[in-house]
N, C-alpha and C positions, 0 to 999 in steps of 0.2 A: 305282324310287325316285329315280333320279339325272335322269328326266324329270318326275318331279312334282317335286323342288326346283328345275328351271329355271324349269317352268313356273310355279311360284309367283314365283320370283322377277320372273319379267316382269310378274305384274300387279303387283306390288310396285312396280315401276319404274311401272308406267298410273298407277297410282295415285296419285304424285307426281306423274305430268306430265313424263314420260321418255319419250324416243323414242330408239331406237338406231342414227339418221340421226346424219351426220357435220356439224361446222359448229360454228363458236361460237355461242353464244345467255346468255341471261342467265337466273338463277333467284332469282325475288323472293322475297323473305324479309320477310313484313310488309311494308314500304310500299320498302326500299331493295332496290336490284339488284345482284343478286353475278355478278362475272363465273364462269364453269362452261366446262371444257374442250370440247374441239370433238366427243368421243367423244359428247355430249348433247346434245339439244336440248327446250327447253321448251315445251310445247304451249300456249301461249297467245296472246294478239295479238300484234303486232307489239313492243318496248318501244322507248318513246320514246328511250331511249340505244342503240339499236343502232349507230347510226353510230360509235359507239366502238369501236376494234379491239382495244384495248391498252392496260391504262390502265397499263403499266410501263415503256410506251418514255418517257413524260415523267420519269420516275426518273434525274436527272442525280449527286445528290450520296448518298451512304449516309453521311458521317462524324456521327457523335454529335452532341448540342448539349445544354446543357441546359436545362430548358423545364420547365413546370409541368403540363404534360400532355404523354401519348406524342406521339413524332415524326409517326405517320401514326394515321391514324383508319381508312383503308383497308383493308381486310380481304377478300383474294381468297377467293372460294368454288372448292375442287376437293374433285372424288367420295371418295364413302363406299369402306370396305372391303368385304370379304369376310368381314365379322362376322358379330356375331349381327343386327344390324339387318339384312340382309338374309334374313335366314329369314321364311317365309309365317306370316301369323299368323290367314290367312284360312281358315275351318273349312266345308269344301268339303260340302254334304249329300250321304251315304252312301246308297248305294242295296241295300238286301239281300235279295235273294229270299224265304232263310230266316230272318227277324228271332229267330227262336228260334236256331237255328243257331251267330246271330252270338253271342247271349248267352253261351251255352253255352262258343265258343272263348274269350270274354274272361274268364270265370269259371275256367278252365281257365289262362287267360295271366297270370293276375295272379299267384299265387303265381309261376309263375318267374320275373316282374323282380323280386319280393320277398324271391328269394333270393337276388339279384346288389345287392340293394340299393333297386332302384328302388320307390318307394314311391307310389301316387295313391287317393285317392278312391274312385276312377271316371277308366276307361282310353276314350279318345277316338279311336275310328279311321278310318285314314284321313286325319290331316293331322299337322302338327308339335305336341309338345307341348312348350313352352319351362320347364324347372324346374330344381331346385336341384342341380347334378352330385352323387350320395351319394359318389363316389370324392376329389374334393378342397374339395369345401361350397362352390366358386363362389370361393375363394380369399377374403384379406381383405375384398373391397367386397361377398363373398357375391353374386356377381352369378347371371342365370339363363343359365349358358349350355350349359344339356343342351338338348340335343335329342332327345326320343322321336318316333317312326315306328312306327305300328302299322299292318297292314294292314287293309285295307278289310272281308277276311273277319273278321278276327280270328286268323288263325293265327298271325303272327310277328309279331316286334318289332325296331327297329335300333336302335342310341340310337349318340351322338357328343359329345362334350362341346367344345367352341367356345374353349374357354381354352385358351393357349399351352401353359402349365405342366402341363397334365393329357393332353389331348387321347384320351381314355379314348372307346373305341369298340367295338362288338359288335352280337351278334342275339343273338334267341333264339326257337325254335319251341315248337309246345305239345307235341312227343314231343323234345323236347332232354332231354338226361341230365346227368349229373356235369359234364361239362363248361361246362356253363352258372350253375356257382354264382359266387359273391363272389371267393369267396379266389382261384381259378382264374384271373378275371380281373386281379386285384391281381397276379399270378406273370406273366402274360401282358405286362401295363403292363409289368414289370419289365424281364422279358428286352427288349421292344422301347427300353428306355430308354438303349441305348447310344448314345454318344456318335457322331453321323453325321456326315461329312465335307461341306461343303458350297462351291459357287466362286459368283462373280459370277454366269459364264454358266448354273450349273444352277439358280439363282435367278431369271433371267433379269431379271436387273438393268440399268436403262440408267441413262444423265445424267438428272441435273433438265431438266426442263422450263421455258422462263420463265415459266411461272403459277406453280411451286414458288419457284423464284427469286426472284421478287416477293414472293412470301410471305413469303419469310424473310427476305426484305430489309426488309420491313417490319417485321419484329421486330432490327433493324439488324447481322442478321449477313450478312456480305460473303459474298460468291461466290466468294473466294478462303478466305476462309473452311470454305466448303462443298465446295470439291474437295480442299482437304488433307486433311479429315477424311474423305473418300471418302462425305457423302452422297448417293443417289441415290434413283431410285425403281422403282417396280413397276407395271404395268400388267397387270390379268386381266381381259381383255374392255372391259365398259362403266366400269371402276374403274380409281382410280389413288391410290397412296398412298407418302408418304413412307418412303423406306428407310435407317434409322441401321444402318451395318456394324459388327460388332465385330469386330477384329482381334485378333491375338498373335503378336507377331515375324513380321509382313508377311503371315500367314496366314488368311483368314478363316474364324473362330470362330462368330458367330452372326449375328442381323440381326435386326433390330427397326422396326417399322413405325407409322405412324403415319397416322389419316386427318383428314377433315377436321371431325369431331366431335369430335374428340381420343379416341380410340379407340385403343387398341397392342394390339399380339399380336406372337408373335415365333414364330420357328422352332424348331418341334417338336425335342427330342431331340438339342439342340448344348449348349456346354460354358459353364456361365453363367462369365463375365467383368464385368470393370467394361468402361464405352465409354469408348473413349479410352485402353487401357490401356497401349501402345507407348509414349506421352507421359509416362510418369510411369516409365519403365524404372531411370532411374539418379538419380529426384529424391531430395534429401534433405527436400524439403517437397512435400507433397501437399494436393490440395484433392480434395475430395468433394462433388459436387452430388446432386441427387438425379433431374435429368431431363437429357436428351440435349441440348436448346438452350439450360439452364444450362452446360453445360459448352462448348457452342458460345460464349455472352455471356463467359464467362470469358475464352478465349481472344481477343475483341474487346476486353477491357479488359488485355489482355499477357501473361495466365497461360496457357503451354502444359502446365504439370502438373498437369493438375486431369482429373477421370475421374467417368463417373457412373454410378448403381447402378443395375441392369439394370431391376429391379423393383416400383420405385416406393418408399413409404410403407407401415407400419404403423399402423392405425386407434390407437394405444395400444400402452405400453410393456407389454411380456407380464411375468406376475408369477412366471414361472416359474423355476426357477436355470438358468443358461446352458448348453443342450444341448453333449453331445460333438462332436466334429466330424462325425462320421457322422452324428448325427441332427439336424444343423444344414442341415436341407437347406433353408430361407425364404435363410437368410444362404452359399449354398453356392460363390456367386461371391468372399466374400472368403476362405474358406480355399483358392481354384484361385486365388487371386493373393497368397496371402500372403508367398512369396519377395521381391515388389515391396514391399510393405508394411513389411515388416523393416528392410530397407532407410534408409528415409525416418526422420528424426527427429522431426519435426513431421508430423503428419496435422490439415488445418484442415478443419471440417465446417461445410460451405456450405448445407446442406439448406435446406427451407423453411420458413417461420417459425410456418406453420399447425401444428397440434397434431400432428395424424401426422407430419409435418417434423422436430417435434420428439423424436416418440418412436423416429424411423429415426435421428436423432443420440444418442440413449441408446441405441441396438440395437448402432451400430457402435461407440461408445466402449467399451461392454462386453466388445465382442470384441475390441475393437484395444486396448485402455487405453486409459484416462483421461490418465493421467499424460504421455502421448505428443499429446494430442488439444487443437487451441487447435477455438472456435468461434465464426462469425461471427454477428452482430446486424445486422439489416437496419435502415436509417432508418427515418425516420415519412414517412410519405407523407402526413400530415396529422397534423390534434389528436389524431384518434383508430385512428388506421391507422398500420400499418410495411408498406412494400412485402416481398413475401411471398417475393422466390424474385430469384436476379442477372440475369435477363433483364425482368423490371419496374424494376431498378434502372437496367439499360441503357439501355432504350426512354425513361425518364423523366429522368436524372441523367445520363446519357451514360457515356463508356469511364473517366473521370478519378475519375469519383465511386465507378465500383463497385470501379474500383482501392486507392482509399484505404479503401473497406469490408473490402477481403479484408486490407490491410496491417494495421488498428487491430482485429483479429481478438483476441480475451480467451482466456485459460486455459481450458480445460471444466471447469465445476466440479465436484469430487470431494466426495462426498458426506463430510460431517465434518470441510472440508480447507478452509479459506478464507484469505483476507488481509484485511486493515485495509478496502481500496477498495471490497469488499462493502459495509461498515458507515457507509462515511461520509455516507450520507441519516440514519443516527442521530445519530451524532455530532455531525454538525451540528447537529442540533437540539436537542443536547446541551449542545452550547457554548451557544447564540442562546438557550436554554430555552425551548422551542416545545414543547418533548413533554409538559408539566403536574408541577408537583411535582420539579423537578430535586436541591434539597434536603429534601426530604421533606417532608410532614402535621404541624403543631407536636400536639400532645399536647392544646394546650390548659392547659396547668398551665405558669407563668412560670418556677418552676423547674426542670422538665423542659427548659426549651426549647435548653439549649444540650449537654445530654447526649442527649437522644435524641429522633428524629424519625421519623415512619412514613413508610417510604419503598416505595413500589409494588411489587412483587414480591421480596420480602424475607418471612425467616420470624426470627421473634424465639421464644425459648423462657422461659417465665415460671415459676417455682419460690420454695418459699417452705414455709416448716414448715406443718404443718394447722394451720386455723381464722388465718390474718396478712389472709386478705382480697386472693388471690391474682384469685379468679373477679369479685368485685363491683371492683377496680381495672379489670380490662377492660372490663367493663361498663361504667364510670364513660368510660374511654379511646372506646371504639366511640359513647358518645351525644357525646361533644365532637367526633370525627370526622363525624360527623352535622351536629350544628348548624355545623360552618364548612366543611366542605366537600362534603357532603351523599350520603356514602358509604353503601352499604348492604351488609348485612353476612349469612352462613352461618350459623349459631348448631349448634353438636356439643357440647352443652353436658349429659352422658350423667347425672351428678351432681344436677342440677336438674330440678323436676318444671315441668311448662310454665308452670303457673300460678305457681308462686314466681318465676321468672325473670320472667316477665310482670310480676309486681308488682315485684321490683328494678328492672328497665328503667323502667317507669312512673315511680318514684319520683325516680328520677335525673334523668327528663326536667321531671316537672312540680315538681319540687323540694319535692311535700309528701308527710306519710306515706298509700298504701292505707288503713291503719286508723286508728281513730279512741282504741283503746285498746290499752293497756301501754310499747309505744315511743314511742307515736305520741298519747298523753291531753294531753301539756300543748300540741299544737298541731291546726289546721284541719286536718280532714283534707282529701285532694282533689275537689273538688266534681262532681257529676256530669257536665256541663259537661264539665271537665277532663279526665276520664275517658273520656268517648268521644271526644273530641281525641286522646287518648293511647290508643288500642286502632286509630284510623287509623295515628298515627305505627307504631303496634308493627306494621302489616299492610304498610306501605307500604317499611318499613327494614329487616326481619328475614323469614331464612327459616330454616326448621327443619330440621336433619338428624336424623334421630330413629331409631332403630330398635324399633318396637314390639310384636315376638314377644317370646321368652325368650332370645336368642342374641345374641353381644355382637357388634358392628358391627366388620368389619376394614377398616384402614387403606386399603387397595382402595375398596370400598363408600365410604365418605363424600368421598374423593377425586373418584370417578365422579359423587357427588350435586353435590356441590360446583363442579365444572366444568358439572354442566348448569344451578345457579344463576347461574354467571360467564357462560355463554351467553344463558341465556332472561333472566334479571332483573338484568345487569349488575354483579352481586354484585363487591367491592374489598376485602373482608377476610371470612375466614376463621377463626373460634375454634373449636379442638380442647382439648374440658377433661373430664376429664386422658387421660394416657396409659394410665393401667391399668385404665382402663374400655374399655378396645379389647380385640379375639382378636388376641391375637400368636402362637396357633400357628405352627411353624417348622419343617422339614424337622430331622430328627433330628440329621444330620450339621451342622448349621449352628448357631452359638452366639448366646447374645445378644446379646454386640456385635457381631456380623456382621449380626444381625436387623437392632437398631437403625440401623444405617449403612444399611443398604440404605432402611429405611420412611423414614429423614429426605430421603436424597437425593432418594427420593420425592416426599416433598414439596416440599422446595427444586424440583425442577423443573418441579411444578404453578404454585407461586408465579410463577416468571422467564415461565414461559409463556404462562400467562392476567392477568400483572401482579397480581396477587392478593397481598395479604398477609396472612401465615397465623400467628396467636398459638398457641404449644403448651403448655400447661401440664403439666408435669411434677413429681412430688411429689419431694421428699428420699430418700433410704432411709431407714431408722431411728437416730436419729443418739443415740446410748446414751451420748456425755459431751459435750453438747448443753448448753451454759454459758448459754443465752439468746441469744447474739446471730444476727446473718442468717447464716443458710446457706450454702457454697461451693457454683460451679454443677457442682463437681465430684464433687459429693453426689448428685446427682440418681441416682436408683434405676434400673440396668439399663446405664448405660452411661456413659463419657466422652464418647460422641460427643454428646452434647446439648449438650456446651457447644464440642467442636472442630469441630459442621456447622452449628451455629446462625450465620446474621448477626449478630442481636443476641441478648446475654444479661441476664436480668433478674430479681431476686431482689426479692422483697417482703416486707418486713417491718414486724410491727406492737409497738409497745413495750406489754410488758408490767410492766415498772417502775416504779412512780409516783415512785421516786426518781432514776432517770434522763432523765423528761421526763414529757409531758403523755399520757394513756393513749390519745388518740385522735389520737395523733404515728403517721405508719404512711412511715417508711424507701422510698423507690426505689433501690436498689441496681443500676446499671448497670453489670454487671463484662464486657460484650464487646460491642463496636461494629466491625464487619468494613472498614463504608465512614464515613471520617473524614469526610466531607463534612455525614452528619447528624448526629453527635452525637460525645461521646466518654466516657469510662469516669470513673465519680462518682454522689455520691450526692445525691437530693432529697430534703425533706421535707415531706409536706403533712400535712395534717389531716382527720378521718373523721367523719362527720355521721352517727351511729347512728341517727335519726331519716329521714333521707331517701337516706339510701345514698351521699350528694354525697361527690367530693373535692375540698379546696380547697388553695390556696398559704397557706401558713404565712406570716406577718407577719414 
């Protein structure tokens, strides 16, 4: 096996154009030439830059500058690891006496990878099969880094898994037994999972290299730099890869690698740490990056307590509630550092700006608190870019800039927990009245205008004894909104059959009667004309919440409808008429004004949300020594809270006295105005047009 993975690998290497003669040479990449260490040489003509030996002894200055583009463009090319890119992916033809035979044993081999897990199609033998590890799913990027090895006959199998973190290995024959199941291996992993001692020399760690050097000089961290942190590297054979040490109290811990694809792996079965953890020993502020040359850039711009998470990024914030410490094993290196942590008062989370960046800065706030946790905001690197991570801030802005990034570092925001500074892109607009309707929607009626205004996200409660003309004033209210500001509107209007409401709306709008007889004889009715005018207007303004089984619509339900009119059709006002035409079923233990409180805040926070405003109408209870006049809104049937959660309160009334005024005199009672800005507490009086539904200002 360990001669067919060489041998794969050499042609691996033909096939790029690798020779394993000594000597510098160059390896083009598209049209430009990367310098390649002397361990390789590329099989092709001569290149016209050979005469360059070095392009890093002209490297007189490293200090920062800032510039609108990175400092160098130059980009050294050094070798691949010992990843999975080097595994054969070339599928060798199988030679088999007994083709029957062969069948037989893979028919016979398949359920035992299937019982350790391993799962295919159709088993391929004789060469590497590259799939999903079943013992740790390829980790977050799910990447393929198993490897199966079937034999040529079909008798056995080896598999290995290529990720640091798993590193999950075995056989299995076709007379294996017990020993060969799932769990056995999962116990196996285990025991092997102790913590192993590891030094420089049994690593066989050297210095950088100046191809490394240059590298990373090109990403503008110094050389001085790079030996305090003890980077070095690694050579296995034709490969050479960067080595980030992890230390603990001058000890080394683990060690982390790096190639020239940007590839990592680390060493099997060491103790996860942050990098860089010695430097953050006694800080009381902490920074957090999330890659090793972040943490290096850090230190170029002055910060030596800044340390970076072994592991990279989460694809997404897990929706899960935050495991125990034990089974915290993704996040395992900050509870083996948490003493350090404690410590520190400030924790500033530097991570990067892309989405997983983000969701690895909600991973460790969660674990470390919030409350403890500032985070930084990277520039824009243009109109529509922010540089992503403090080693683009470096390269591009130099040491001064990314300094004053980590210094003007913000609060982490706690969910439900903010300050004013949040808000002031509103407010501003607030002040300037940029945002539309700052003092509300006038009503439309000239004596309404200075008691009360429709203002955006706001719920008003409308009450009023039966038959005052509660439903047709809103009505009347939603087509004035209409014509001046061009609002459209929800209609939960449970009371009215569609067709009568159709014809009130009609009426209002085209200001004559539907019919032509009893209310409507001594004038023109609406002409037909007018009519299909006014059946667009009714399709293009109005949507219907309706419930049309036998079962009364709850509070939920028309909410839910209501928000997908606010989405799909823009919808800006909301009527709910009445309330007792709703299921207010309630948990037993819960009373009616607990109900009530709870379905208004409800809706109050539909309204502030989708800016919506939402009319309720609510009836009276039974008012038994009921003298004629308006109604208090502390009458309303089921609760106080109608008139203690409402914005605005509003009572209608219509005179039934011909000795106290004109019969078609009909009372606006504004008894609660929450925000002084649109209105305040008093009363209108218009006049009601039995004929076309109209309300007008009273002379």
């Amino acid at each position: 096996m360990l001669r067919f993975a060489r041998y794969s690998h050499q042609i691996h290497l033909r096939e790029l154009g690798f020779s394993s003669s000594f000597g510098f040479g160059f390896v083009h990449m598209g049209s430009k030439p990367f310098l390649k260490p002397a361990s390789l040489r590329y099989l092709s003509p001569p290149s016209p830059f050979s005469s360059i030996s070095h392009p890093y002894k002209t490297c007189k200055c490293l200090l920062p500058v800032v510039c609108s583009e990175p400092v160098s463009k130059t980009r050294p090319y050094f070798l691949k690891t010992n990843g999975l890119s080097s595994l054969s992916t070339v599928r060798a033809p199988v030679h088999i006496k007994d083709s029957q035979m062969l069948k037989v044993n893979l028919l016979s081999l398949k359920p035992k990878l299937e019982e350790v897990g391993i799962k295919m199609d159709e088993l391929y033998p004789g060469q590497h099969n590259h799939l999903l590890c079943p013992m740790c799913n390829g980790g977050d990027s799910e990447e393929k880094t198993f490897s199966l090895v079937i034999d040529p006959d079909g008798s056995s199998a080896a598999w290995t898994c290529f990720r640091a973190k798993c590193g999950w290995n075995g056989g299995t024959k076709l007379m294996a037994g017990k020993n060969s199941t799932y769990k056995s291996s999962i116990k196996t992993k285990n025991l092997k999972s102790q913590i192993r001692k590891i030094t420089v020399e049994s690593l066989e760690l050297e210095p950088l290299c100046n191809e490394l050097v240059g590298y990373l000089a090109e990403r503008l961290i110094t050389e001085e730099t790079l030996q305090r942190n003890r980077v070095m590297q690694r050579s296995n054979g034709d490969q050479i890869a960067i080595a980030f040490t992890y230390w603990r109290d001058g000890l080394l811990t683990s060690c982390k690698y790096r190639d020239s694809n940007k590839k990592f792996w680390q060493e099997s079965d060491t103790e996860k740490i942050f990098y860089g953890l010695d430097d953050i020993k006694e800080a009381d502020d902490i920074i957090i990056v999330e890659g090793e040359i972040d943490k290096l850039s850090m230190e170029e711009a002055g910060f030596r307590n800044c340390v970076s998470v072994p592991d990279g990024a989460p694809p997404s914030v897990s929706q899960k509630n935050l495991p125990s410490e034990e089974k915290d094993t993704k996040y395992r290196y900050l509870w083996n550092c948490k003493e350090y942590l404690k410590k520190a008062s400030r924790v500033i989370l530097a991570t990067d700006g892309d989405l997983p960046g983000q969701a690895l800065a909600e991973e460790l706030a969660r674990r470390i608190g919030r409350e403890r946790c500032w985070r930084v905001r990277w520039p824009k690197k243009n109109k529509d870019e922010h540089f992503k991570d403090a080693n683009e801030v470096l390269m591009f802005l130099g040491p001064t800039a990314l300094r004053e990034v980590v210094q003007c570092a913000e609060l982490y925001p706690i969910r439900g927990l903010f300050n004013f500074r949040d808000y002031f892109d509103e407010i501003d607009a607030y002040y300037y009245r940029t945002l539309g309707h700052e003092l509300g929607v006038s009503t439309g009626w000239r004596s309404l205008n200075e008691l009360y205004n429709v203002m955006p996200g706001e719920l008003t409660v409308v009450t009023g004894v039966p038959n005052s003309g509660k439903s047709e004033w809103i009505d009347a209210l939603v087509c004035n909104l209409n014509s001046n500001v061009g609002w459209k509107f929800a209609l939960c209007s449970m009371e009215n059959k569609v067709r009568e409401h159709a014809r009130k709306l009609l009426e209002k709008r085209v200001k004559k009667p539907f019919f032509s007889s009893r209310y409507g004889e001594n004038v023109d009715r609406m002409s037909v004309e007018q009519y299909e005018e006014g059946k667009q207007w009714l399709d293009d303004t109005f949507y219907l919440i309706r419930c049309e089984d036998d079962k009364l619509p709850s509070i939920d339900w028309v909410l839910d409808l209501a928000k997908a009119a606010v989405l799909r059709h823009g919808v800006r006002g909301l009527i709910i008429d009445p309330y007792n035409e709703l299921d207010h079923q309630r948990p037993i233990s819960m009373t009616e004004t607990e109900y009530v409180s709870r379905m208004l805040t409800m809706v109050k926070r539909f309204a502030q949300h989708h800016a919506c405003h939402v009319w309720f109408v609510a009836h009276p209870r039974q008012l038994h020594q009921w003298t004629g006049g308006p109604p208090n809104m502390y009458d309303i049937s089921g609760s106080a809270h109608f008139i203690n959660k409402c914005d605005n309160g509003i009572v209608i009334h219509r005179n039934r006295d011909p000795e106290t005024g004109p019969l078609d005199q009909v009372q606006v009672c504004v008894r609660k105005v929450r925000n002084k800005v649109i209105g305040t507490i008093g009363d209108a009086f218009l006049s009601y047009d039995r004929v076309t539904g109209e309300y007008k200002d009273m002379d």
